[in-house]
ZAKOL-446486 format. One record per residue: z, x, y of N, C-alpha, C, CB in turn. Coordinates in steps of 0.05 Angstrom, whole numbers, plus 5000, padded with zeros to 4 digits. Atoms other than C-alpha are relative to their C-alpha. Glycine has a CB too. Layout:
BEGIN
ZXYZXYZXYZXY;...
end
This chain:
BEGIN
498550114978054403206530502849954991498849745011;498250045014061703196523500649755014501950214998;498050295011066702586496500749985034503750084971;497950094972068702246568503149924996498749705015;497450054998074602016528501250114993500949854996;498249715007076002746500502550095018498050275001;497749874984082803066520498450215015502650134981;500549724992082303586577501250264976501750025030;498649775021083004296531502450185007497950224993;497349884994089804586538500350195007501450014985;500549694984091105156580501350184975502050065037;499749865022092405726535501950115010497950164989;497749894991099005976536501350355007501449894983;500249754986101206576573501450194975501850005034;499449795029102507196520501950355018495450124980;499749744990105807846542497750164994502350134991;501449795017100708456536499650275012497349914994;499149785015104508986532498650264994500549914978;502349875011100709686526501950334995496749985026;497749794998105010366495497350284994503249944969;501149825006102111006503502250254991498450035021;498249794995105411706487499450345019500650054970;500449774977106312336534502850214999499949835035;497749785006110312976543500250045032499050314977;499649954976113213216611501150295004501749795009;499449645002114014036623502949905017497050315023;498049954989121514066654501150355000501649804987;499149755005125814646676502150094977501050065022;498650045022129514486616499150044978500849834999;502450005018124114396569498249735003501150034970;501850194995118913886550501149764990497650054989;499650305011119913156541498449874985500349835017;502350175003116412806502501249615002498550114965;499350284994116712006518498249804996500749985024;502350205006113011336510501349785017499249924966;501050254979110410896565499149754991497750085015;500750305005110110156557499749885032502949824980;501150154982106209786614498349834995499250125014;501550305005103709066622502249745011499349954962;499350294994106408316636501349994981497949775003;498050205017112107956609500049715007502950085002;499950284990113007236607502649925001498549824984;497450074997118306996635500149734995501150065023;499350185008121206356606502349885010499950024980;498050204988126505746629499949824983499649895027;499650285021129905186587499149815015503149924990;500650264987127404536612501349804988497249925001;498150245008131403966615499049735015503350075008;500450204981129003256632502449734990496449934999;497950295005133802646636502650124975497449654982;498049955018138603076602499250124971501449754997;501849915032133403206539499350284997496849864996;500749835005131803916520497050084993501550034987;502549984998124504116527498250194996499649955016;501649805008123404746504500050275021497349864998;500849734976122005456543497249985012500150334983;501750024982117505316597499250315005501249835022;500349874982113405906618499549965038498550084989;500050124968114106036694498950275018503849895013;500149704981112306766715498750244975504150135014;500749835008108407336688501050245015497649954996;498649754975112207986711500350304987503849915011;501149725003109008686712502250204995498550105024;498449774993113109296685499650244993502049984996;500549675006112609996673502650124982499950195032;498349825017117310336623500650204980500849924995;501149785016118310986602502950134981498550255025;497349915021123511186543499350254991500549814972;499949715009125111916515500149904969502750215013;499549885031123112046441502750024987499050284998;498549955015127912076389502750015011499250194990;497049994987134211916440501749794984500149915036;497850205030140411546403500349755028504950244982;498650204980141210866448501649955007499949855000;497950074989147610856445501850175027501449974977;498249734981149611526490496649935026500550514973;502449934984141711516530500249775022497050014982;499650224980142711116595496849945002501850105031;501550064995137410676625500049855035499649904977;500550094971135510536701497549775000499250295019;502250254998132609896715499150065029501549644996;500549884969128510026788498149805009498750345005;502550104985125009696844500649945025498649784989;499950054970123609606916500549845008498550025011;499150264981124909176970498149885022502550075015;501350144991121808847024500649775016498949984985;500450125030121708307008497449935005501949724987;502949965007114508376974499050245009498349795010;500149835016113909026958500849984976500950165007;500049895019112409346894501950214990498150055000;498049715011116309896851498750185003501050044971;502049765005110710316865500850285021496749875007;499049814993115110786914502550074990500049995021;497649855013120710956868498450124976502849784990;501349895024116410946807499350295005497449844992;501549715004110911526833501250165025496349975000;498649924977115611746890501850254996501649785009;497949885000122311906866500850044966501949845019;499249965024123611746793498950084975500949854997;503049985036117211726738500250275005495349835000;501249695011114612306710497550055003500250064971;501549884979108912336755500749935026497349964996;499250024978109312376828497350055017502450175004;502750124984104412196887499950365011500749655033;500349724981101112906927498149915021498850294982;501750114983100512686994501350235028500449625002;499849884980103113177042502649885016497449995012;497950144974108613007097499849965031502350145000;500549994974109312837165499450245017501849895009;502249674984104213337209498150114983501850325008;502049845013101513577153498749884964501750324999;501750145012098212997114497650114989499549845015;501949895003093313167062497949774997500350194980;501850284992086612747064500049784968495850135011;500450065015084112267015497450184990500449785004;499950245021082512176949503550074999497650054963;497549885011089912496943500150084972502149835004;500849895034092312626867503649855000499250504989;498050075005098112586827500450234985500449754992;499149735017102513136789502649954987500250285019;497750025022107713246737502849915024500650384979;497649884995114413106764502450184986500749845007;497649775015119113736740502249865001500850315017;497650154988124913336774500949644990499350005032;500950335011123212606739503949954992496749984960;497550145013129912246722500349944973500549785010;500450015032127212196653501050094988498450054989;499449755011130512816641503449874985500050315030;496950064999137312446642500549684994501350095030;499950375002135011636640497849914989500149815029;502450164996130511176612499349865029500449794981;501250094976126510816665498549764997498550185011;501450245003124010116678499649995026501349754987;500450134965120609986748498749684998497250245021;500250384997120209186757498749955023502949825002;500750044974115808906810500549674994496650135011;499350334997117808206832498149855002501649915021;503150214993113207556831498950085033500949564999;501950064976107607536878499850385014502049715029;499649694990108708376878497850074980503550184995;500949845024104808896832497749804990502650074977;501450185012101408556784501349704992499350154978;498950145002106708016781498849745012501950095006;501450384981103807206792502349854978494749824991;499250255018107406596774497949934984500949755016;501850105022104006246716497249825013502049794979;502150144989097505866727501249704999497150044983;497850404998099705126750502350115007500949764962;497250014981106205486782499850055020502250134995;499650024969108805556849500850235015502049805007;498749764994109706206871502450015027497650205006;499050064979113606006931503349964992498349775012;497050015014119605806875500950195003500449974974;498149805000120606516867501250265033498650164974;499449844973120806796945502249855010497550015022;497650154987127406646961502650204993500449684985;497549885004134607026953500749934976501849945017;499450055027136806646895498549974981501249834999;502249965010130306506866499550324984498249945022;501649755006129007316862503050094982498650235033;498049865011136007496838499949924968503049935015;499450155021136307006784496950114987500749665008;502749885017128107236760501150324995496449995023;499649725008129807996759501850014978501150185021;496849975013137607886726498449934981503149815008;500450115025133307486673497550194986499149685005;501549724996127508106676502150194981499850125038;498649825020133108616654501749864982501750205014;498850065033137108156604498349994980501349734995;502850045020130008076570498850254988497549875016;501449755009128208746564502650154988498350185027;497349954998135708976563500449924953502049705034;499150085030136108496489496850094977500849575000;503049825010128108686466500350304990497750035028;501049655005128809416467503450104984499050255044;497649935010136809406442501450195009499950054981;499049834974140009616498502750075006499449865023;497550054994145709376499502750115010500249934985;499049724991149909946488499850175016499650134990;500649754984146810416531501449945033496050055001;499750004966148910576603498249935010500650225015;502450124972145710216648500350065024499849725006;500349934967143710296714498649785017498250295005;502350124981140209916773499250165021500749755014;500649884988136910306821497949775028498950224981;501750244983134309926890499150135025502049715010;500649934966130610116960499949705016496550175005;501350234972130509717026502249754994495649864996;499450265001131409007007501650064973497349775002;499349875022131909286936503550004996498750305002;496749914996140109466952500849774998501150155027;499350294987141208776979500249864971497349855023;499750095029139108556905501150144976497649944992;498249935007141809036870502549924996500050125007;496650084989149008906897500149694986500449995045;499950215009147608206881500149924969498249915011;501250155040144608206805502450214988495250124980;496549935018151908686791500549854992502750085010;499350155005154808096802499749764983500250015012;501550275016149907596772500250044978497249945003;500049875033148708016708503449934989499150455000;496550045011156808026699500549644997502950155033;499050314999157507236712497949884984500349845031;502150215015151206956683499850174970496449985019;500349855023150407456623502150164983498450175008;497749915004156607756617499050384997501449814969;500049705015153308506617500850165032496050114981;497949894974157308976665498150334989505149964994;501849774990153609566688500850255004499049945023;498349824994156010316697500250045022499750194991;500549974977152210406768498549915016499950145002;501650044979148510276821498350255023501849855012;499149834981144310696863497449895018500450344993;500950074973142710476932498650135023501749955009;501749824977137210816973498749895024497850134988;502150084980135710637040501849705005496149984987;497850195008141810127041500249785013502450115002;499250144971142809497077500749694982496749995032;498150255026148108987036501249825023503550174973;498950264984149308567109497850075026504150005011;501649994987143508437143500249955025498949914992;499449944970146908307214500750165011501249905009;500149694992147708977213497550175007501250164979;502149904996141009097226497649895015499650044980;502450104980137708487262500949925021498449794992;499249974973137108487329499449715016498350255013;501150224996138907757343501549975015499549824983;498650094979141507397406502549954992498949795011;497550005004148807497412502050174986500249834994;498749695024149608117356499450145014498850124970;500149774990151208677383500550214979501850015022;499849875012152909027324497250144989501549894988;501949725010146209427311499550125019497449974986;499849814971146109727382500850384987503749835024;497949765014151310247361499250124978502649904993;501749805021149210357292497050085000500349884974;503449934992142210447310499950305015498549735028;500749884972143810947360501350384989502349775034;499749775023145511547303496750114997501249844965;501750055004139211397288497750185023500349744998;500849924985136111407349499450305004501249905013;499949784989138512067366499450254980502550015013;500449875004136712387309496149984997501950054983;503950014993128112147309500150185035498149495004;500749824967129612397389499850324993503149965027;498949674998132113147367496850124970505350054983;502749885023125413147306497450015027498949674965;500850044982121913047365500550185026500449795000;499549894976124113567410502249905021497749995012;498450144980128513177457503050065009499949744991;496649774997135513567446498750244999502950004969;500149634990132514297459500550134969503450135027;499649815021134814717406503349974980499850305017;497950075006140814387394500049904963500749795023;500150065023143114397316500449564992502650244990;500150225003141613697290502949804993498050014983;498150085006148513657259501149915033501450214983;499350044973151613687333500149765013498650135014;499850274983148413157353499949804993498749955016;498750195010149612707310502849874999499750054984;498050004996156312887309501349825038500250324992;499950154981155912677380500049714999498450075014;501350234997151912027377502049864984496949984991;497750195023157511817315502649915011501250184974;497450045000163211837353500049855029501850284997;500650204990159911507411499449764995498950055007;501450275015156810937377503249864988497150114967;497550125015164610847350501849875017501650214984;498250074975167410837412499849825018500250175015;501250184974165010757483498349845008499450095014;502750244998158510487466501049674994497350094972;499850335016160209817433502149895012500749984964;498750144985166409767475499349905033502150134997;501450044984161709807534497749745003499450205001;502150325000157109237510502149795003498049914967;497250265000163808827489500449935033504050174985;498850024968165508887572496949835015500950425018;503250194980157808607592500850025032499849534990;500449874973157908577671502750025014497949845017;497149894996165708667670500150295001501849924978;500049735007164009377662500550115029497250114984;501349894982164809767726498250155005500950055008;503449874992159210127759500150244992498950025033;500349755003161610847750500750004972501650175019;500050165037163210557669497250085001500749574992;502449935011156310457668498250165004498949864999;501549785003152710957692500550264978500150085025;500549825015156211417653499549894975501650185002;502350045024154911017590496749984999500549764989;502949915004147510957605499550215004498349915012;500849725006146611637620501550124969501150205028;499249885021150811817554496949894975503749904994;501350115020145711277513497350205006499849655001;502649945001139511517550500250334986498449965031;500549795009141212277532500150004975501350155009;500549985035142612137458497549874993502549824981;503250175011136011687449498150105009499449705008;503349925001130912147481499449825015498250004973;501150244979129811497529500950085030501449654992;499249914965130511527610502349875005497749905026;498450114990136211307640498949655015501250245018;501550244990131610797681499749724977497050125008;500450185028129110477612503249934992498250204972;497250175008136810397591501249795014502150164998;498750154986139110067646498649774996500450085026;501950355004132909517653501349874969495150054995;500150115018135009407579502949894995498650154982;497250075008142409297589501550144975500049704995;497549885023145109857543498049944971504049765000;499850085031142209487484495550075001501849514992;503449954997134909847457500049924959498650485015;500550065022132209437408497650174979499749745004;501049815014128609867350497849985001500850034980;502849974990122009727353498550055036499049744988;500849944964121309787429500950315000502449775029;499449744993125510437424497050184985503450084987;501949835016119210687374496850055017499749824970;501950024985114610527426501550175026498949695004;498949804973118210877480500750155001501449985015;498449695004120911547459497550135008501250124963;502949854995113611787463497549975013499050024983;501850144984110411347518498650185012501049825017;501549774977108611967569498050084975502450345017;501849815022105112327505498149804983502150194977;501150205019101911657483499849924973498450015003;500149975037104311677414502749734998501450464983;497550195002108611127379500750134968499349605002;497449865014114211347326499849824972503649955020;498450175030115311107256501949874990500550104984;498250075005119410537236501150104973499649795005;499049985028120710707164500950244994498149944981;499649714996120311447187498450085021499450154976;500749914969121411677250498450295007503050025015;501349745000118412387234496949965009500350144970;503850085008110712037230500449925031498649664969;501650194977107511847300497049905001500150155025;502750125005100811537310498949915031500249734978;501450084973096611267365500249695009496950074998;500150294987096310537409497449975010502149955023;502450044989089510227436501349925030498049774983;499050064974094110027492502650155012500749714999;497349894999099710487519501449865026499750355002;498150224979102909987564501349774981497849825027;498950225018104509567499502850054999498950014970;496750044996112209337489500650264969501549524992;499349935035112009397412498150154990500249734979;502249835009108309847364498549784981501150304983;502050165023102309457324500149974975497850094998;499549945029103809787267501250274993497649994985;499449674997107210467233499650094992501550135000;502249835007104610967229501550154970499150255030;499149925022109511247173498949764975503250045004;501350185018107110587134497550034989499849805010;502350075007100010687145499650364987498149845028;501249755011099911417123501450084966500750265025;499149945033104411327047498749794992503450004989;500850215019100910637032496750124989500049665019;502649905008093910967012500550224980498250105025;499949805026096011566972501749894979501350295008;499050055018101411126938498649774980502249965008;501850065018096910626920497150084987499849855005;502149845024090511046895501650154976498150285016;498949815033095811406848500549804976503650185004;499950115028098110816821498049834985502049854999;502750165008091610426812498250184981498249915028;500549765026089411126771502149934977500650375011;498549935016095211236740500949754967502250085021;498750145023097210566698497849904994502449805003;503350085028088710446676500250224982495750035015;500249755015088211216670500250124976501050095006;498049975021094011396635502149894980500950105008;498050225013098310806617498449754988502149865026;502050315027092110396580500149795009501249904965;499350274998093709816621497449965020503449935011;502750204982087509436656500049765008497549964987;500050244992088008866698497350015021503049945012;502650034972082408626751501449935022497349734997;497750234974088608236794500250385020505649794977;499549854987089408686855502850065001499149945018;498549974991094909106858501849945009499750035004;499450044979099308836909502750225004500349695003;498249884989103409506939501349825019498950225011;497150004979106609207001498349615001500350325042;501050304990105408357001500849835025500649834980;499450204983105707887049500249774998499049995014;499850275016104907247003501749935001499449974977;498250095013111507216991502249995020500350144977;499550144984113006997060499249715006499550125014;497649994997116506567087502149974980500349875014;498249865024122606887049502449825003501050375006;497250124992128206397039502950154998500349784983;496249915005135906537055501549785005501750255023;498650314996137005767049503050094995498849724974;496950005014144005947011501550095036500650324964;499149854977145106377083499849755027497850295004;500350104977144105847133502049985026499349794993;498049984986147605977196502050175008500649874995;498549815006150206587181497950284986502349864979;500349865002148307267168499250124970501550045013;500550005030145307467093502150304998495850024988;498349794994150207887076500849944955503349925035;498749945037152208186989502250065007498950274977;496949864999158608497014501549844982501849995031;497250025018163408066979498549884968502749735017;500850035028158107946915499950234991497749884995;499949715002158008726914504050114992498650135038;497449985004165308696921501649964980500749905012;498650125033167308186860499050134984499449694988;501149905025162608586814501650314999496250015002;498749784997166909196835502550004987500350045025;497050155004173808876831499849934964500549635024;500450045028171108566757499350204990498449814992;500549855022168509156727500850205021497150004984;499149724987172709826760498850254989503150034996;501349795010168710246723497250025016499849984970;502750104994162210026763499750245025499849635010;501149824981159910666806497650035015500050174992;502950054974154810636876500250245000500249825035;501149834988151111176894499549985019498750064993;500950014978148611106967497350235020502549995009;502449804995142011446991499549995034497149894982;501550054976140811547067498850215010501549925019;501349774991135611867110500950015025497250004998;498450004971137812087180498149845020500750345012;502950124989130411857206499449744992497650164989;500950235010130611217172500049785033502449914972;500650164977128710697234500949724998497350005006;499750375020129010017182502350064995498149894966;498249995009135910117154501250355010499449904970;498449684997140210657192502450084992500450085024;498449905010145111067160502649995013499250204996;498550084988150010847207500949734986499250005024;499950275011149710107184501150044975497449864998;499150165020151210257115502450084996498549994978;497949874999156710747130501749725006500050245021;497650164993160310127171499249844983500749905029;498650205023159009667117500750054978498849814993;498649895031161110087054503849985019498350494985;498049924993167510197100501649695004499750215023;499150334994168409377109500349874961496349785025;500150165024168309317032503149914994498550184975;497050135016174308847002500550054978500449724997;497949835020176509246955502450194991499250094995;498349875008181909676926499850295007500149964976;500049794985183610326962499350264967503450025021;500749865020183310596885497150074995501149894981;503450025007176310356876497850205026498949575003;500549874983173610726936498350304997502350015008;501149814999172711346911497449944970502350255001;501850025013167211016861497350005016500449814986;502249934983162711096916499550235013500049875016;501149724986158911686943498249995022498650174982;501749984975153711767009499250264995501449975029;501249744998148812277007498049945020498950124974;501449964971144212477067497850134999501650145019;503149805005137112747075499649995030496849864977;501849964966133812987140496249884993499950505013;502550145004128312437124499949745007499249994976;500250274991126511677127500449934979497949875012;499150245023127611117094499350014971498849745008;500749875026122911357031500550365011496149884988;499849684999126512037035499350274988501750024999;500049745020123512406976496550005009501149944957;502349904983116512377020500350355015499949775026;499449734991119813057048501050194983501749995019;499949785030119713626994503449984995498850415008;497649975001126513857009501649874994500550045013;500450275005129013147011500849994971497149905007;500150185025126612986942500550254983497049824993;499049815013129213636909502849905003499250275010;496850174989136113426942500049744981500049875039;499250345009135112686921500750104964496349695004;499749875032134012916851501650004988499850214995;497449915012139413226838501749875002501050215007;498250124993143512886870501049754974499149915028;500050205022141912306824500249944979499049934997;500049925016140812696767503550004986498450195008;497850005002148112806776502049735002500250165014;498950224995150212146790501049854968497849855018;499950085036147911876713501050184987497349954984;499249875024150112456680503250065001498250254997;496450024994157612496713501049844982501249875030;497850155026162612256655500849805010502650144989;499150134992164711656659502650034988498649815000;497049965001171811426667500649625007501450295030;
end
């Protein structure tokens, strides 16, 4: 029988464990050979009470994947730090997507292949040209706060910037990094932090970065939500719009460029100065702007009018394809799917979601026991929901917006080069939006051309479409390996 006045036994303190395998990768170049390190880190914080110094508190165990090239010199071999957005998502669609040196085989929109799916070399891997770290944030991946912590500390804006920034200075001073070109690479929400931890890394750490690259972009989030009194995602939405309408049949035969070209120079113009006028508009005004909106969106003229001009994005995904009972893909407008109710407003769910979250997670739930030696029992977590409600306390009252933390990290380090990734199909973040907010940046007309925009005829995860991710590739490929200056 145990001591009643024995101490409780001390929780056992959290350990990294770390697991390195080695592997080769066939390229059109030649073969790579490289070594994978996957497992938990512990993330640590000074504690201070009443002013006293207390030691490094653990506070977070945080999952990563990282794959380095053999025999590269650190000081010339860049390194891309990566991970998704969300917020709560995993890295597990850049990792086996776009960048690792395997890649998911799941087919594309229409021509989905079934399960178990697989996985296969990527030829195209970024390895070829970067190291690679994919980071999944607490309450993501395999990532938990510590036992006895609060996971709720780290769902928040500043919370997540400040865990990641301290994520890559940790691995960044561990692996002797220092030197090397760095990179951050972000999707979705991903960008939003990105843009942010430039700046953080530069002010809290002092380490200044070569680039950035931004896929799927969205650095001012009132550019994108559709809240009482913004009118500003109307217009940029409506690029968008018109190009899921023309994948869809809905422009005839008309080249896709065209009508874009259209929908861009509408959305710049008459549209947004037509909402600005609200029921100041006259009548023969509006008809012909609703007939201009309904013909670019694939929607009826009837449906534009009831909605006053303004079609908010999830309703438009449900209504492009009401007669044919199909609803549209937010993340990617190419994917449709079915409703149990076709009189519903909104779609249930999307169908582009529900047809990459199964092949991307069976690859990676193989791939890092399989092949990367790492074994956990903790589920997964591809896409979370825990790690709601998401604070933007710092934002209250105002719009979450990086622009001018994107900006100072620009202005302080002029050497600091964005990439920009958009899909024309993207539904969540349209390629419109990030156009007008790269063009709102406060910076130097010099600095300007450190940014680039590249384009895919895809969604939001654009290297789901072969073509696409041959394009992305390169594109990227080229991005890290362009000289710096």
């Amino acid at each position: 029988m145990a001591d009643e006045d024995s101490p409780a036994p001390e929780k056992p303190e959290p350990a990294d464990d770390l697991v390195t395998t080695s592997h080769t990768l066939r390229t059109p170049t030649g073969e790579l050979a490289y070594t994978a390190t996957a497992g938990r880190i512990v993330l640590r914080h000074e504690k201070h009470t009443d002013g006293t110094f207390d030691g490094h508190e653990p506070r977070a165990e945080v999952f990563l994947v990282a794959y380095t090239l053999d025999g590269a010199d650190p000081g010339t071999r860049p390194v891309t730090i990566a991970f998704n957005g969300g917020p709560g998502s995993s890295s597990v669609w850049l990792h086996l997507g776009l960048f690792g040196p395997r890649r998911v085989v799941m087919g594309d929109a229409g021509a989905l292949t079934p399960p178990p799916w697989g996985l296969t070399d990527n030829a195209e891997s970024l390895l070829a040209h970067s190291d690679l770290v994919f980071v999944d944030p607490v309450s993501t991946g395999y990532s938990r706060a510590v036992t006895g912590g609060k996971p709720a500390d780290f769902h928040g804006y500043t919370a997540d910037v400040e865990t990641i920034g301290e994520v890559v200075r940790l691995w960044t001073t561990r692996n002797e990094r220092w030197l090397s070109p760095k990179y951050l690479a972000g999707e979705s929400y991903g960008t939003l932090r990105a843009a942010a931890l430039a700046e953080h890394l530069q002010n809290r750490h002092g380490m200044y970065l070569n680039g950035l690259m931004l896929i799927s972009s969205v650095l001012d989030m009132g550019t994108i939500r559709f809240t009482e009194g913004n009118d500003r995602p109307y217009p940029l939405f409506l690029p968008s719009y018109a190009a899921i309408a023309h994948h869809h049949g809905k422009h005839g035969d008309r080249p896709l460029g065209d009508v874009l070209t259209e929908a861009e120079e509408f959305a710049a113009g008459e549209y947004p100065w037509a909402l600005a006028r609200g029921n100041r508009l006259p009548a023969a005004d509006l008809d012909r702007v609703t007939a201009r909106v309904a013909a670019l969106s694939g929607l009826s003229e009837d449906y534009v009018r009831r909605v006053r001009l303004r079609i908010e994005h999830h309703r438009y995904f449900r209504e492009l394809l009401r007669d044919s009972g199909r609803t549209v893909g937010r993340i990617d407008g190419r994917f449709t799917g079915w409703e149990d109710d076709a009189g519903g407003e909104t779609p249930t769910y999307d169908p582009s979601i529900a047809a990459i979250t199964g092949p991307y997670t069976a690859a990676l739930n193989s791939h890092v026991r399989s092949a990367l030696g790492y074994a956990s029992d903790l589920p997964y977590e591809v896409l979370s929901g825990r790690v709601q409600p998401w604070s933007y306390a710092e934002f209250e009252g105002r719009a979450v917006s990086v622009v001018g933390k994107l900006s100072a990290a620009m202005r302080a380090n002029p050497h600091l080069r964005v990439h920009v990734g958009c899909g024309y199909h993207d539904g969540a973040t349209p390629y419109s939006a990030a156009e007008h907010v790269l063009a709102q940046l406060p910076i130097p007309d010099d600095l300007r051309d450190r940014i680039e925009v590249k384009y895919y005829e895809a969604g939001h995860m654009m290297y789901v479409h072969e073509p696409s991710r041959l394009a992305q590739s390169a594109d990227l490929a080229a991005f890290v390996t362009a000289p710096q200056s």
